[in-house]
C-alpha positions in Angstrom: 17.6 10.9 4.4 16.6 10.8 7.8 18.7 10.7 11.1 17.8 8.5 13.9 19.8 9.0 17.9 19.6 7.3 21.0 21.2 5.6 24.0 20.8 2.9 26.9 21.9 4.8 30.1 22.4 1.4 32.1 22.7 3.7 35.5 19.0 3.9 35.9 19.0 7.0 37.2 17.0 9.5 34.8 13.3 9.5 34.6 11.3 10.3 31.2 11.6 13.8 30.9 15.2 13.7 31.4 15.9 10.7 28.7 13.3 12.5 26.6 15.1 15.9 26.9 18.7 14.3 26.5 18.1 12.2 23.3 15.9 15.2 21.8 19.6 17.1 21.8 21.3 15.1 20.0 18.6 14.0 17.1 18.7 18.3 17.2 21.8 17.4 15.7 20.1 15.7 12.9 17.6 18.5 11.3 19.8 19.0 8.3 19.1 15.5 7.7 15.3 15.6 8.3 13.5 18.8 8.8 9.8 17.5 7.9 9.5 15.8 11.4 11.0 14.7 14.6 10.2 12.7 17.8 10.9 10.8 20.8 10.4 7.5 22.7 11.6 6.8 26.5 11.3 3.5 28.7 13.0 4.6 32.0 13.0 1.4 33.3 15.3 0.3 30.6 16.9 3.5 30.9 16.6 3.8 27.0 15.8 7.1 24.9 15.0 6.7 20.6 15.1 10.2 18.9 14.6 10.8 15.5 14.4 13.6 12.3 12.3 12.8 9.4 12.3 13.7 6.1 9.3 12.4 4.7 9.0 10.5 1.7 6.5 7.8 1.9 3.2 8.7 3.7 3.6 11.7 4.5 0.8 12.0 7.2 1.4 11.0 11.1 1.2 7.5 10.4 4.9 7.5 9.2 6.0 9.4 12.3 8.8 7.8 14.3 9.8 6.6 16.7 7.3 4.2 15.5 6.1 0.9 17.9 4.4 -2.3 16.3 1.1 -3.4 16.0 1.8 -6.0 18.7 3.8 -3.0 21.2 6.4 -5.5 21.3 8.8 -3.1 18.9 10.1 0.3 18.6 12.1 1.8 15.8 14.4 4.5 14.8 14.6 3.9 10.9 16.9 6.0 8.4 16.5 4.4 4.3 14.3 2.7 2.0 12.4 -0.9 1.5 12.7 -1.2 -2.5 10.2 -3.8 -1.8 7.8 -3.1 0.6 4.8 -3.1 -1.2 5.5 -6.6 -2.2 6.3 -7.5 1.8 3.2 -5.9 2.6 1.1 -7.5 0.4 2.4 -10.8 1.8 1.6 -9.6 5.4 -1.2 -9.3 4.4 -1.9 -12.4 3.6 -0.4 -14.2 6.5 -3.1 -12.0 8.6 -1.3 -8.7 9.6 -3.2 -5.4 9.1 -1.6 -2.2 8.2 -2.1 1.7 9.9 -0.6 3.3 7.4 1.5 3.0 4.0 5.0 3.9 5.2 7.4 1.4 5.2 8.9 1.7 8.5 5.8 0.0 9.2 6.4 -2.8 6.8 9.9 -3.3 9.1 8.1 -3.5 12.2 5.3 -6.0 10.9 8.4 -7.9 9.2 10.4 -8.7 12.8 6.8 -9.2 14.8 6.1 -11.7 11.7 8.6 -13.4 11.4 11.6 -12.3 13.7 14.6 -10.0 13.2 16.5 -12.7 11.1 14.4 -13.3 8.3 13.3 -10.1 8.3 16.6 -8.8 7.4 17.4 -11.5 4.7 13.5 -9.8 3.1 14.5 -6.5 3.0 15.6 -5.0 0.0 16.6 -1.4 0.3 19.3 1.3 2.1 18.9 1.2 5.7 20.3 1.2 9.2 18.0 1.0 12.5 17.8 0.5 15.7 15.0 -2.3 17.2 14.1 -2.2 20.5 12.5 -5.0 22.1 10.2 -4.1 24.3 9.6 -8.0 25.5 12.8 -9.3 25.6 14.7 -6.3 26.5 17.1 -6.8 23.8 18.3 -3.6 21.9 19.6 -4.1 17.8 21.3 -2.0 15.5 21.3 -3.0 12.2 23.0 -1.7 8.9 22.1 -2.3 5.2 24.0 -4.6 3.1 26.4 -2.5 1.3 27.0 0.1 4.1 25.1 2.9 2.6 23.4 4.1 5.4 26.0 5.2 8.6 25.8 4.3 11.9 27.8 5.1 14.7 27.9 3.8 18.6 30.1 3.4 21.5 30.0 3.5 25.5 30.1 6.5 27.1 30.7 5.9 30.8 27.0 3.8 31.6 25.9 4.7 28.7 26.0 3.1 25.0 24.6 5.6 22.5 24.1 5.5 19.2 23.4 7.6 16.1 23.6 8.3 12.4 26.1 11.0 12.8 29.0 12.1 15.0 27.7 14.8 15.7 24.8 13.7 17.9 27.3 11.3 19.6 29.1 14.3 20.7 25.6 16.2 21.8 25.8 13.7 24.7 25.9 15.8 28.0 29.4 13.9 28.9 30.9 12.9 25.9 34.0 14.0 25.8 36.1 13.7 22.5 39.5 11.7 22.4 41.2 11.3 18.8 42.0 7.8 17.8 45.6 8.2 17.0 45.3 4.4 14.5 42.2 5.6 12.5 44.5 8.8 12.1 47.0 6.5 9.8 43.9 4.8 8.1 43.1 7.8 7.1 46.2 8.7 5.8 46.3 5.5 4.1 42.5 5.2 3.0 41.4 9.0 2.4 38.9 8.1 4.9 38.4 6.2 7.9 37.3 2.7 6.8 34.7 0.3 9.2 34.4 -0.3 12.3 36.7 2.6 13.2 36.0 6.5 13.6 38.0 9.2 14.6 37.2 9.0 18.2 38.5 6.5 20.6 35.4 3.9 21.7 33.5 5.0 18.7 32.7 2.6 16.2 30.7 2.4 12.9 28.6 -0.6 12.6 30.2 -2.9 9.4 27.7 -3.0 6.7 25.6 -6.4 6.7 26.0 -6.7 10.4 23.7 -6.2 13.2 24.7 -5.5 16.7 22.7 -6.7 19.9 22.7 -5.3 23.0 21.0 -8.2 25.5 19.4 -6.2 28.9 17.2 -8.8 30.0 19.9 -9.9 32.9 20.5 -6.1 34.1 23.4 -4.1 32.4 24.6 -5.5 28.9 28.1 -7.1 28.9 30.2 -6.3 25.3 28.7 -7.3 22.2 30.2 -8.1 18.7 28.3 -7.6 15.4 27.6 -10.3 13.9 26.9 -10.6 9.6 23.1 -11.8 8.6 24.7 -11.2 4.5 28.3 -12.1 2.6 29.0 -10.4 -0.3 32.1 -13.1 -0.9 29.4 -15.5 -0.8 27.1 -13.8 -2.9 30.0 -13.4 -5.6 31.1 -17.0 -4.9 27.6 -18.8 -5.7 27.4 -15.8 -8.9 30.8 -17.3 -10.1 30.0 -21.0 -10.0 26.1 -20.6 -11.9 27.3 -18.7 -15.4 24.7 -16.8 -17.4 23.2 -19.3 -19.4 22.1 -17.4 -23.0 24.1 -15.4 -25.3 25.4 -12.1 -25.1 22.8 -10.3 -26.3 20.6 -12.3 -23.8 23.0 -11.1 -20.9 22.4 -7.4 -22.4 18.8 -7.8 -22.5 18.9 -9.4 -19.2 20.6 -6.6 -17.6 18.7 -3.8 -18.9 15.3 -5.5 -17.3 17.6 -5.8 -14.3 18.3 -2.4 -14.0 15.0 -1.0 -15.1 13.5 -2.4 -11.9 15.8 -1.4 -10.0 15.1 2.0 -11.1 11.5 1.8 -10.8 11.6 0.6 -7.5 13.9 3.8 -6.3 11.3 5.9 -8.1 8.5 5.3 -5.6 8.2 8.7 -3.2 5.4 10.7 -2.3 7.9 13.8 -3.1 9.3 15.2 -6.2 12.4 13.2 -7.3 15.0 14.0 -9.6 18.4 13.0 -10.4 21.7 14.1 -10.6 23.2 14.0 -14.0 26.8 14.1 -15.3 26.6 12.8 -18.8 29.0 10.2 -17.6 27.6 6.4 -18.3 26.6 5.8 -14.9 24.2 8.9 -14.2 23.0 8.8 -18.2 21.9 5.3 -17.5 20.1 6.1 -14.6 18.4 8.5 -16.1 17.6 7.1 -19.5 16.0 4.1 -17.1 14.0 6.9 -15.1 12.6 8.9 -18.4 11.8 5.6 -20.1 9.7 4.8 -17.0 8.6 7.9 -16.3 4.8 10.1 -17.8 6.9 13.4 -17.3 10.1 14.9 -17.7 12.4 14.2 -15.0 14.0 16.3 -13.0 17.5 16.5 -13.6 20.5 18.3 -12.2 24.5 19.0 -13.5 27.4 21.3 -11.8 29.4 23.0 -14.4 33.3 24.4 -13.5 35.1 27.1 -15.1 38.0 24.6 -15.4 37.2 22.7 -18.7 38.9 19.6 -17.1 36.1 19.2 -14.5 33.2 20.5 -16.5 30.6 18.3 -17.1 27.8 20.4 -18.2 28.2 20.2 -21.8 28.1 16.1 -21.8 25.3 16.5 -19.1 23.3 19.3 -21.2 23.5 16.8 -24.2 22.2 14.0 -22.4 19.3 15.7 -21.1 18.6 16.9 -24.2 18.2 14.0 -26.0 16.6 11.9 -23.1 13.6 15.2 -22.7 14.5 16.1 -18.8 13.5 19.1 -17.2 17.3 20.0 -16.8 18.8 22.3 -14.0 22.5 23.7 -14.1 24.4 25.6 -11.8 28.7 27.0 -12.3 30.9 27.0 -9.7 33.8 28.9 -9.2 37.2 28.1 -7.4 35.0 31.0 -4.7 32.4 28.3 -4.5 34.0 26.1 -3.9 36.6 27.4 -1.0 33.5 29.0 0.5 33.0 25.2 1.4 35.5 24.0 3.3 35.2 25.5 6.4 32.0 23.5 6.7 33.7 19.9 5.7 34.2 19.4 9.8 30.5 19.9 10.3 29.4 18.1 7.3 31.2 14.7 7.3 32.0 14.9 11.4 35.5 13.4 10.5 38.3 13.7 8.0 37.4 12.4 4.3 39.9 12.6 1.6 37.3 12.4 -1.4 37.3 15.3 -4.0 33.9 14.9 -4.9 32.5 15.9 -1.8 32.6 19.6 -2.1 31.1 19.2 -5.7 28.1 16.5 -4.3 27.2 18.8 -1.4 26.6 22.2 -4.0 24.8 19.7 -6.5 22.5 18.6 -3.4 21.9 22.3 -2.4 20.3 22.9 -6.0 18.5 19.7 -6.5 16.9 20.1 -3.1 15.7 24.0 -3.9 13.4 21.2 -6.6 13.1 17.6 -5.0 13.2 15.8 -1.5 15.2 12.6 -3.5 17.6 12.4 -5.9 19.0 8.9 -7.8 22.7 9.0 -8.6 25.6 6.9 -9.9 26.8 6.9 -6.2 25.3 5.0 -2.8 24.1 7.0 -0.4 24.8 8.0 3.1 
């Protein structure tokens, strides 16, 4: 994954270099999450800084760097995720006229909104994502989460400032911020194991709801508040899904979802990196990976914890599994030492309390998948 960082100061009163050197801190923040790349874009006159770590998966060469600006200069982009479909969007681009620099598809984005505008853009993407869109013309800034909320992102107004980010952490990297606990998401927490959407642990920081996008309007001098607003409904997605039945039999619905989910696959499989996946022998991560092998010229990389406890193992199911699929299988055990050696780096990690047991057990699995691969499919979204 990548992290993206930035902020309107609406005070006007920092040049370049200082915007530059203030939103560079706090996409520092970020390295963990891309250390193949990183950059900046300023506009004093807007009084807006886009920072940005990459790790690179798709064209790997300067013409994926970020921030990236469109063909027509109109946009700049921060971009964190995937576009499942981008070589089909491209392709269709390219028909309608618009030439490509490169074959990343942050590019793809950019060509989408200077095509065809932000909104149906969004309802063409396919893919994990959240971003922030700055237009350059109409002085409009817009932050935009995926569908499903698997990519994060935060924002909020500090003093003249709104800033935004995919983490916290480079929130709080902000030369002023000052941190004030939100007593309410406190007893979501407690309630949730985690602090749902739109809230976060600090007072005036938000996450953006997934589905949503957020617009900032500068084009009349300083922004007034802003709500975000849904471009997607899942309700209405399961609505229409519930009133048009599957037509064929049962077997037809099996056969039906199997192409389903083979494409999906596929279309996750497309990287420029070494991929694997994370295995449990559970059906979720078996099916995955039976989808990738049976795609897939090679043996795929694949990846299992095992625990000294026999009620969390999973490495015998997983080791089965792999063996009968043909990956190139990876194990590692973990102790109850392991795994306390952990926790004093939960704060850092997730930037806010989160009640789930599986993430000390998903952060060591990710520490010896990426010793292998850049991207990893899972039973899991991501983050």
């Amino acid at each position: 994954m990548c992290g993206l960082a930035g902020f309107i100061d609406t005070s006007g009163a920092k040049n370049d270099g200082q915007l530059a050197a203030m939103v560079s801190r706090m996409a520092e923040t970020l390295r963990h999450r891309g250390p193949d790349d990183d950059g900046t874009w300023t506009e004093a006159q807007a009084g807006i800084a886009l920072g940005f770590r990459r790790l690179a998966i798709l064209d790997l060469t300067q013409s994926g760097h970020q921030p990236m600006v469109s063909r027509c200069q109109r946009f700049v982009i921060v971009f964190n995720g995937e576009i499942y479909n981008h070589a089909d969007l491209r392709k269709q681009l390219e028909i309608e006229g618009h030439a490509f620099r490169g074959r990343s598809d942050t590019e793809v984005i950019l060509a989408c909104a200077s095509q065809w505008g932000l909104q149906r853009a969004l309802q063409s993407l396919n893919g994990m994502f959240a971003f922030a869109l700055w237009d350059r013309r109409d002085r409009q800034l817009h932050l935009v989460r995926d569908r499903l909320g698997e990519k994060s992102l935060y924002y909020g107004w500090i003093g003249p400032a709104f800033l935004f980010g995919s983490e916290l952490k480079s929130l709080t990297a902000y030369p002023v911020f000052r941190a004030s606990i939100d007593r309410s998401a406190l007893a979501l927490y407690f309630r949730h194991n985690c602090i749902p959407a739109p809230y976060s642990v600090y007072n005036g920081i938000l996450k953006l709801p997934p589905a949503t996008v957020l617009t900032l309007d500068c084009s009349k001098g300083a922004p007034g508040p802003s709500s975000p607003r849904p471009y997607w409904s899942l309700l209405e997605v399961a609505l229409n899904g519930s009133k048009n039945s599957f037509p064929g039999s049962e077997q037809d619905a099996a056969a039906e979802l199997e192409r389903r989910l083979a494409r999906s696959v596929q279309s996750r499989m497309v990287a420029d990196v070494p991929l694997g996946a994370f295995l449990s022998g559970g059906v979720d991560s078996s099916t995955v990976v039976a989808l990738m092998q049976a795609q897939s010229s090679r043996p795929v990389q694949t990846f299992c914890l095992g625990s000294t406890f026999d009620q969390y193992n999973e490495a015998d199911s997983a080791r089965a599994v792999a063996k009968h699929l043909g990956t190139n299988h990876s194990e590692a055990w973990v102790t109850a030492e392991d795994a306390l050696a952990i926790i004093p780096q939960l704060p850092r990690i997730y930037d806010e309390p989160f009640a789930d047991s599986s993430q000390i057990p998903t952060f060591l699995i990710s520490r010896l998948a990426r010793k292998q691969v850049s991207v990893s499919l899972s039973g899991d979204g991501g983050g």
